[in-house]
C-alpha positions as semicolon CSV with decimal commas, in nm:
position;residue;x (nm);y (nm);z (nm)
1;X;-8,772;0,180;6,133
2;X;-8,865;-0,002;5,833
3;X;-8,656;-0,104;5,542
4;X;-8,836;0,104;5,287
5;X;-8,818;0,404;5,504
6;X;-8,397;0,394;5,543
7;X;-8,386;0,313;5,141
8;X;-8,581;0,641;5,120
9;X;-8,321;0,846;5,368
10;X;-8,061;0,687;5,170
11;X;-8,137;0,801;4,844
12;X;-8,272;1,137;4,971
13;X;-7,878;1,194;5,127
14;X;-7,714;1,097;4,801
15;X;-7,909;1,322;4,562
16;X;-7,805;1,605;4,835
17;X;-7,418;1,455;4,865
18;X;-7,363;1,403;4,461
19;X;-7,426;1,805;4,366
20;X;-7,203;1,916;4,675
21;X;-6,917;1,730;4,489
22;X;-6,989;1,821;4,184
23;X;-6,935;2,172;4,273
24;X;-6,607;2,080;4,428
25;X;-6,405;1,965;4,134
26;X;-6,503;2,323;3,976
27;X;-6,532;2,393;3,626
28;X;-6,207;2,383;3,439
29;X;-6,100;2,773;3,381
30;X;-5,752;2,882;3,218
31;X;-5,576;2,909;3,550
32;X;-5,669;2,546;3,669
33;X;-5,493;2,432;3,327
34;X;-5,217;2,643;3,309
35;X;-5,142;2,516;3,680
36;X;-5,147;2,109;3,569
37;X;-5,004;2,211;3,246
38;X;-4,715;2,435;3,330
39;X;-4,476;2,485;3,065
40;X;-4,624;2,212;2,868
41;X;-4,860;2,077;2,556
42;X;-5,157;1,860;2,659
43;X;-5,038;1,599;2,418
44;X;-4,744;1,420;2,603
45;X;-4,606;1,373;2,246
46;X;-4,613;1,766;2,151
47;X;-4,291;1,985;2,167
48;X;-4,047;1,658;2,208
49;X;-3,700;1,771;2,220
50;X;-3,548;1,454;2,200
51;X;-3,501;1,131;1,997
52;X;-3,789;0,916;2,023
53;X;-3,644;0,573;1,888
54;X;-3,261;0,553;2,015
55;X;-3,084;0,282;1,811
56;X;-2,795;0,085;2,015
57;X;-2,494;-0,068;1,819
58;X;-2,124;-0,059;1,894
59;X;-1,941;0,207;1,659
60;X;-1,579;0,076;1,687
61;X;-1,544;-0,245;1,647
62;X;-1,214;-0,454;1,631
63;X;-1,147;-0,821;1,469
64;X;-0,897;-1,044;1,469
65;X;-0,807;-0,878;1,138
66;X;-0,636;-0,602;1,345
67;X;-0,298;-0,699;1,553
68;X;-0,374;-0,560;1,863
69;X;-0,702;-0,699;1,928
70;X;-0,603;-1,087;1,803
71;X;-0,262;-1,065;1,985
72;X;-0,518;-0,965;2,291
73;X;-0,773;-1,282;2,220
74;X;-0,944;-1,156;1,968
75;X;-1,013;-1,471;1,715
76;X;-1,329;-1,398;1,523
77;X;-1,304;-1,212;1,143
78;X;-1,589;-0,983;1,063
79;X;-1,804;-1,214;0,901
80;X;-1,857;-1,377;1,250
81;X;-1,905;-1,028;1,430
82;X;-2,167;-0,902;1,172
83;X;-2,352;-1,270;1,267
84;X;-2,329;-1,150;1,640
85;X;-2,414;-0,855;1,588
86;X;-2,748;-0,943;1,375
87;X;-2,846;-1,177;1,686
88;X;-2,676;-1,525;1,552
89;X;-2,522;-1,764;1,765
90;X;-2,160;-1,758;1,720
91;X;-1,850;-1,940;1,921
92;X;-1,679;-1,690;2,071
93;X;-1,270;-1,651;2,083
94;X;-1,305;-1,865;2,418
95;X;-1,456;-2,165;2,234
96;X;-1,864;-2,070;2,412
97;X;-2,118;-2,073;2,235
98;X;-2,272;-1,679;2,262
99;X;-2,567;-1,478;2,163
100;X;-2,755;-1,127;2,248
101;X;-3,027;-1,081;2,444
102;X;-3,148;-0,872;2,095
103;X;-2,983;-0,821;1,767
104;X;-2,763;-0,435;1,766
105;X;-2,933;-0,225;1,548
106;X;-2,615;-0,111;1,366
107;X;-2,202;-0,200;1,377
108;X;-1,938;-0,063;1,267
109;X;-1,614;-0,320;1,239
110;X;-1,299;-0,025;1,266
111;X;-1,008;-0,255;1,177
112;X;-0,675;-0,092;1,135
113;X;-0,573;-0,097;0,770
114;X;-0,224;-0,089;0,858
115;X;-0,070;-0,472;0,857
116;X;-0,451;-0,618;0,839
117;X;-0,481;-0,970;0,850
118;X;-0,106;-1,037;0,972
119;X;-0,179;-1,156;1,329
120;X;-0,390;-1,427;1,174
121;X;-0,132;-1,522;0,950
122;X;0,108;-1,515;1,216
123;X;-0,042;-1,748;1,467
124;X;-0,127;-1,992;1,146
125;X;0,255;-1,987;1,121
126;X;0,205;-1,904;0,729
127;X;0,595;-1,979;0,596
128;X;0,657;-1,683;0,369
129;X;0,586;-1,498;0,645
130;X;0,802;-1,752;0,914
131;X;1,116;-1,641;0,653
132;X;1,148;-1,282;0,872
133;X;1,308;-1,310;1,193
134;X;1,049;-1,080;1,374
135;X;0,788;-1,269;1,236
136;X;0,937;-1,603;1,371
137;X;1,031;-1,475;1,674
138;X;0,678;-1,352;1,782
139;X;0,524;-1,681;1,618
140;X;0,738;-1,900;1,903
141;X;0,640;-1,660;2,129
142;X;0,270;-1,708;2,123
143;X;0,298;-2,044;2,059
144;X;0,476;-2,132;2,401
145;X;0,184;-1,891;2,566
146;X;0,171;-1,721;2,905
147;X;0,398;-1,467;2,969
148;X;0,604;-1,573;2,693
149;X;0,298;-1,506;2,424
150;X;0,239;-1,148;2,624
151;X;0,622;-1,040;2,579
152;X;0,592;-1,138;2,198
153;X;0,272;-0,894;2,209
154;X;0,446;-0,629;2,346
155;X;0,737;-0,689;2,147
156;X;0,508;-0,669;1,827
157;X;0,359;-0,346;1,910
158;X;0,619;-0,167;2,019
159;X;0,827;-0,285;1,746
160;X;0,547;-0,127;1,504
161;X;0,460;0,210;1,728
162;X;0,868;0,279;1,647
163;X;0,867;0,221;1,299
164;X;1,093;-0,085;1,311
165;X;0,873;-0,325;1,143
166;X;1,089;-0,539;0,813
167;X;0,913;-0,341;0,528
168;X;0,982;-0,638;0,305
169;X;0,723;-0,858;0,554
170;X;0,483;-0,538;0,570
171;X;0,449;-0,579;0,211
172;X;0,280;-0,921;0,230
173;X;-0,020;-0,730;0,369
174;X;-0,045;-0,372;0,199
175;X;0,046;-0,221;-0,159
176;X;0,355;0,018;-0,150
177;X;0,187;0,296;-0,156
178;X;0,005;0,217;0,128
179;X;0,281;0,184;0,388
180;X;0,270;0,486;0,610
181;X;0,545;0,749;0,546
182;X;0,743;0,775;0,880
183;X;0,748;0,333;0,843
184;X;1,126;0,229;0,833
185;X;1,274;0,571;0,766
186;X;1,057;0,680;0,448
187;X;0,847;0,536;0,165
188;X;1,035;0,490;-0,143
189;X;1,151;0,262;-0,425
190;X;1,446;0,073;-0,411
191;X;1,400;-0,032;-0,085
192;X;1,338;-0,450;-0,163
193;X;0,938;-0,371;-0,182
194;X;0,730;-0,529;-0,445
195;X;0,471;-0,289;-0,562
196;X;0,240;-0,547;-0,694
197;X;0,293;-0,836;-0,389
198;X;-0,123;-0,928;-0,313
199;X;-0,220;-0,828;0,010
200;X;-0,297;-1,065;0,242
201;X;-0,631;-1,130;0,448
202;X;-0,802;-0,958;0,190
203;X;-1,022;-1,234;0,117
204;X;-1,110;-1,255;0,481
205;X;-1,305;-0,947;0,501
């Protein structure tokens, strides 16, 4: 058989093939649809009930400003975690030098108000505050480290969860009025605390 005559059959069985499957796919009806699209819009952005661009950032955030988290390692004010958090390269509380994969689209820095700015103070051995025995006491604590530096910790914040904190040292780092109620029996004058004493670690912020 000759080429020309099997190019012939050839085309002849496609023209017959290419009708057959036309039919098969079938002309789209409502049913067909409503079976793909169950439930749904055609546009895959239609009838969203959820957010499109989540935003990741950290919304409690401690710095050294707050006791707990310096006596636990943390050494870096906000100023450095805002850097961090914007995608700068900072050195971290462990002396590294660290940065994020991407910048955190928000932060919020959540340091405790109450006694802000005194662990930094403390560990810099600052001498008005050396002059109170707790203060000196926790201060050789740290500085000898290990287990030593964790009992002074403890010490600290158990001492302050009871109340038992000098008021007279507590009023290097707020105003009078801001010293919690229940703090060393009650909150009134008389007591030895200056009203108008600066606060502390304020210009760290």
């Amino acid at each position: 058989m000759t080429r020309p005559i099997l190019a012939a059959i050839f085309v002849v069985a496609l023209m017959i093939a290419l009708p057959a499957a036309a039919q098969d796919a079938g002309i789209p009806t409502s049913e067909t649809l409503s079976r793909a699209y169950t439930g749904k819009a055609y546009s895959p952005y239609a009838q969203r009930g959820f957010p499109e661009r989540p935003l990741w950032g950290d919304s409690h955030l401690h710095t050294s400003l707050s006791v707990d988290a310096g006596l636990f390692g943390n050494r870096l004010p906000p100023r450095q975690a805002y850097r961090f958090a914007r995608g700068e390269e900072v050195v971290s509380s462990t002396g590294q030098s660290v940065r994020l994969s991407r910048p955190l689209d928000w932060l919020v820095v959540a340091d405790h108000s109450d006694a802000m700015g005194f662990f930094d103070d403390l560990k810099a051995g600052k001498p008005d505050l050396l002059a109170f025995e707790q203060a000196a006491r926790w201060n050789k604590g740290l500085k000898e480290g290990g287990q030593a530096a964790v009992n002074a910790a403890i010490d600290l914040i158990t001492t302050f969860s009871q109340g038992k904190m000098d008021l007279k040292m507590l009023a290097l780092f707020a105003r009078f009025e801001d010293l919690p109620v229940g703090l060393g029996g009650c909150r009134r004058r008389g007591r030895g605390v200056q009203r108008s004493r600066p606060v502390h670690g304020a210009d760290r912020l």
